[in-house]
Each structure stands twice: as C-alpha cells, then as structure tokens.
C-alpha positions in Angstrom: 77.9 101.3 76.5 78.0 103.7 73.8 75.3 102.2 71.5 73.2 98.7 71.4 75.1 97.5 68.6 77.0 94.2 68.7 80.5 95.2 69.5 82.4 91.7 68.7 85.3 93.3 70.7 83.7 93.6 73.8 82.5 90.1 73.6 85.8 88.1 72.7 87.6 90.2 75.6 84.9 88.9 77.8 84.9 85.4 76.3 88.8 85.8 76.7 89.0 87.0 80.5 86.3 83.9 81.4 88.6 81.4 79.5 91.6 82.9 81.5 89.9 82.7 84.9 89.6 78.9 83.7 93.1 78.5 83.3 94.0 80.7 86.3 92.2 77.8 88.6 93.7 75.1 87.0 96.9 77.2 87.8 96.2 77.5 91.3 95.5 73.6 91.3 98.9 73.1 90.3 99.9 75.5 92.9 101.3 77.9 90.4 99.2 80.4 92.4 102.0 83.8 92.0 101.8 83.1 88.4 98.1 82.7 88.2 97.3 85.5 90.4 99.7 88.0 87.8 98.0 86.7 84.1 94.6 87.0 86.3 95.1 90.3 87.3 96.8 91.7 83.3 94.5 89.8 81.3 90.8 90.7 82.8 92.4 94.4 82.8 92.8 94.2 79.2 88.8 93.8 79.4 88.4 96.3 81.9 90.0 98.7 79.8 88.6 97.7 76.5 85.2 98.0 78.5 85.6 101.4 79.7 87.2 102.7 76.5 83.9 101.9 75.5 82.2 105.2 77.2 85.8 107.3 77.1 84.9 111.1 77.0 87.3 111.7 74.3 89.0 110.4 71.1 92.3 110.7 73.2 90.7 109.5 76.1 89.4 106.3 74.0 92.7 105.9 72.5 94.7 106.2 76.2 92.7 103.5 77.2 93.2 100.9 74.3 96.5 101.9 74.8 96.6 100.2 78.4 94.5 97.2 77.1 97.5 96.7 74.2 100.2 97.0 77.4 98.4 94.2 79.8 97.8 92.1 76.9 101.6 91.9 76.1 102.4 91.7 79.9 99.5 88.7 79.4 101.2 87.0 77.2 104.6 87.0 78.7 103.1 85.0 81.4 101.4 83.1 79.1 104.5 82.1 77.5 105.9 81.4 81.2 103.5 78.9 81.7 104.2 77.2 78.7 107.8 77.2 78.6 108.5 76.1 82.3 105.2 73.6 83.0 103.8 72.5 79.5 100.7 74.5 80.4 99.2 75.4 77.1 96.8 77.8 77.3 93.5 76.7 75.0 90.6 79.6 74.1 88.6 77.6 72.8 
C-alpha cells in the first residue's frame, strides 16, 4: 500500500468480499453453484481492483482501475438482484 494510513475503503471491500464468499457457500448449498461461482468471481474483483488501484503508477492508471472496480460491482449486483428475485436469497452485510 501506498501509506500506513487507515484506508476505510480498502477495509469495507475486504469486509464486503468475505461476507460475499459467505453467501457464495450458502449458494453452493442450495446448489445455485453457476450463480455463486459468477457474484464470487465480480464481487472479490471489485477488491482486487480497489486493492491494486491502491499502488497504480499513475493518476490515470488509479482511475482505470476504480473504473473496473465500479463495472464488477454493477455486474455484482445484477447477480445480486438474481438471487433475490428468483430464490428469496437476500443478501445481508452485516
């Protein structure tokens, strides 16, 4: 990382990509393993992103990746919202 300051960020993305690989196993004990294996895969690379932006070489290169982060988070919510809609799975941070 760049510094040793707190960067709240960086922690709720982790917090967030723990909580989804939660959910993602409760997914696969339903047997909605397709579904889990997609929202596993676009939400923790919303962290990898956010992570590596962290260190970027550039302004543009800092703002490419955040840009990345904001596309898998909207492809995580649409399968998010999947979830919800078709099996009553609602999907709890806290």
């Amino acid at each position: 990382m760049r510094n040793d300051k707190e960067n709240v960020i960086v922690d709720k993305i982790i917090n967030f990509s723990l909580a989804i690989i939660k959910y993602c196993e409760v997914l696969e004990q339903k047997r909605k393993c397709v579904i889990a294996k997609q929202l596993l895969r676009s939400a923790t690379s919303i962290g990898a992103n956010v992570f590596e932006a962290q260190n970027a070489e550039s302004k543009a290169d800092f703002i490419h990746k955040m840009k990345i982060a904001a596309k898998e988070s909207s492809e995580t919510l649409y399968w998010l919202i999947l979830c919800e809609r078709r099996e009553g799975y609602h999907f709890d941070i806290a």
